[in-house]
C-alpha positions as CSV (number, residue, x, y, z in Angstrom):
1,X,11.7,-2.7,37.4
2,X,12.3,-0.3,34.6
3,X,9.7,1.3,33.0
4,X,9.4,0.6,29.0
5,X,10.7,3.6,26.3
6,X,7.4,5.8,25.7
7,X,7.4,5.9,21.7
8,X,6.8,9.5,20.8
9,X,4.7,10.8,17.7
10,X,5.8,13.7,15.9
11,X,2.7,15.7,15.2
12,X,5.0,18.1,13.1
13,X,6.7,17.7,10.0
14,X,10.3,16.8,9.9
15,X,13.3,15.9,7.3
16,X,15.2,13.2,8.8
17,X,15.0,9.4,7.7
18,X,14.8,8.1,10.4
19,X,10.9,7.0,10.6
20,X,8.5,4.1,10.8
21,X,5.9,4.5,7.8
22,X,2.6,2.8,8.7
23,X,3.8,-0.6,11.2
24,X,6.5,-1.0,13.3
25,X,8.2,-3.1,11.0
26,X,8.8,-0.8,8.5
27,X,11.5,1.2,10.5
28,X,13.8,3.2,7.9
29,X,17.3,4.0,9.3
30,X,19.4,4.0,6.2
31,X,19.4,6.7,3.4
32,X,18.8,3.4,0.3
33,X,15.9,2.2,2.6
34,X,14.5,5.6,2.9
35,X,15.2,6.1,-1.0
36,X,13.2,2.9,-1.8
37,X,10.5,3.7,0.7
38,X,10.0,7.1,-1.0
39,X,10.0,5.7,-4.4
40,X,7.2,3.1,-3.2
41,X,5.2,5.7,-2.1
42,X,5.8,7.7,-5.1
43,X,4.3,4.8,-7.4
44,X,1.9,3.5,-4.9
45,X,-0.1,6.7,-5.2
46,X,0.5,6.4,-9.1
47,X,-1.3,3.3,-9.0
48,X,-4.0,4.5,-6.5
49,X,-4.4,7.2,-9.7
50,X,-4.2,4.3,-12.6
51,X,-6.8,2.3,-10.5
52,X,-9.5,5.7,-9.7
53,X,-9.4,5.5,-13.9
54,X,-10.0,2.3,-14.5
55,X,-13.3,2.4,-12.2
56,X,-14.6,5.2,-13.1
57,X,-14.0,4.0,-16.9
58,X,-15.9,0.4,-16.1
59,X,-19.2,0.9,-16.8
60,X,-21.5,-1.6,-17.6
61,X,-24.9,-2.3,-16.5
62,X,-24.4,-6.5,-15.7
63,X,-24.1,-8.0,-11.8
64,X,-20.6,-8.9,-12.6
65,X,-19.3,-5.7,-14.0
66,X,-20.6,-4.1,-10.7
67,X,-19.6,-6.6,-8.5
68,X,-16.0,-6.2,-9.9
69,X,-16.5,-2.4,-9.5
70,X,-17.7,-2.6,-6.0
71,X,-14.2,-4.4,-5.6
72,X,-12.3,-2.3,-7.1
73,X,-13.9,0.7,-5.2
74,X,-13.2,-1.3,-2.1
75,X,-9.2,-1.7,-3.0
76,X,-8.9,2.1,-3.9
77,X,-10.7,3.0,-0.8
78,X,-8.6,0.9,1.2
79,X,-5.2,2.6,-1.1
80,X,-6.4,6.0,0.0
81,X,-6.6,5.1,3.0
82,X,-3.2,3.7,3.3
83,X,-1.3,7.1,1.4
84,X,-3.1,9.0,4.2
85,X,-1.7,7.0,6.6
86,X,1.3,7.4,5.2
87,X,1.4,11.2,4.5
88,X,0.7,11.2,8.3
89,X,3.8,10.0,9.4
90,X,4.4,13.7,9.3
91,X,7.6,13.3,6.9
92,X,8.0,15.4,4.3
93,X,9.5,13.7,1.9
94,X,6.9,11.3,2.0
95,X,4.3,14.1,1.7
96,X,6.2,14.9,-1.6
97,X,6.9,11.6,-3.0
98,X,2.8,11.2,-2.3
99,X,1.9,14.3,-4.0
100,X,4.6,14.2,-7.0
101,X,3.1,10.3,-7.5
102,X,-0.9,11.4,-7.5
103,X,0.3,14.3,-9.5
104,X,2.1,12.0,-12.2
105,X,-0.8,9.5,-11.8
106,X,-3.1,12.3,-12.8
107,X,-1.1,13.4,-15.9
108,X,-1.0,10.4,-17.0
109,X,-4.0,8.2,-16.7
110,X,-6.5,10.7,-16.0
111,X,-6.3,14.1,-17.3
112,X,-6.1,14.0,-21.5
113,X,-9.6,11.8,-20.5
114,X,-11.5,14.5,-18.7
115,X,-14.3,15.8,-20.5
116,X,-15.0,19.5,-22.1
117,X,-18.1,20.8,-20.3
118,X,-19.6,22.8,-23.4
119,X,-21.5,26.0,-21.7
120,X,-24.0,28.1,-23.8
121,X,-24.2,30.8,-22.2
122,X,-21.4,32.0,-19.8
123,X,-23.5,34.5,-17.3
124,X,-24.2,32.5,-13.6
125,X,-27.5,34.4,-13.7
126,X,-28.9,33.3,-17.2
């Protein structure tokens, strides 16, 4: 009887396209499928961004607001998860595509929101 075809890992990161991101069913052999699979990683990790916003900005004291921010915490954990997952597959144009999406995530739902920390004095040791 033959033996079955070991699958081998690649613990290094490579260029080609041809890859499995995440389950075997998502083999990518063709330069469109690997096009569209970078592009869904790129606004997958925009969304992980647009979703980290909207929970830190839902504050409210009431059962229901937390319960829905418990949630919410629960599907961006389980996002974050997923892009690292993703990033390692080891490819790296996936590992840009991530990056360039949390980056463009950042710019735009997060950073003209972050607040000025006012300091009075500017010595550590004061």
């Amino acid at each position: 009887m033959e033996e079955p075809k070991k699958k081998i890992t690649q613990m290094t990161f490579y260029w080609g396209k041809d890859m499995t991101l995440l389950v075997d069913s998502w083999k990518i052999q063709s330069t469109i499928a690997y096009l569209l699979t970078l592009l869904a990683c790129f606004l997958f990790s925009a969304l992980y961004q647009y979703l980290e916003d909207r929970r830190i900005r839902f504050k409210s004291p009431t059962i229901h607001a937390r319960f829905a921010t418990s949630l919410l915490f629960g599907v961006n954990s389980a996002m974050g998860y997923l892009i690292m997952l993703s990033v390692m597959s080891f490819n790296g144009a996936v590992f840009v595509a991530i990056v360039f999406g949390l980056s463009t995530g950042y710019f735009l739902f997060s950073a003209a929101n972050e607040y000025v920390v006012v300091v009075d004095n500017p010595c550590a040791s004061a």
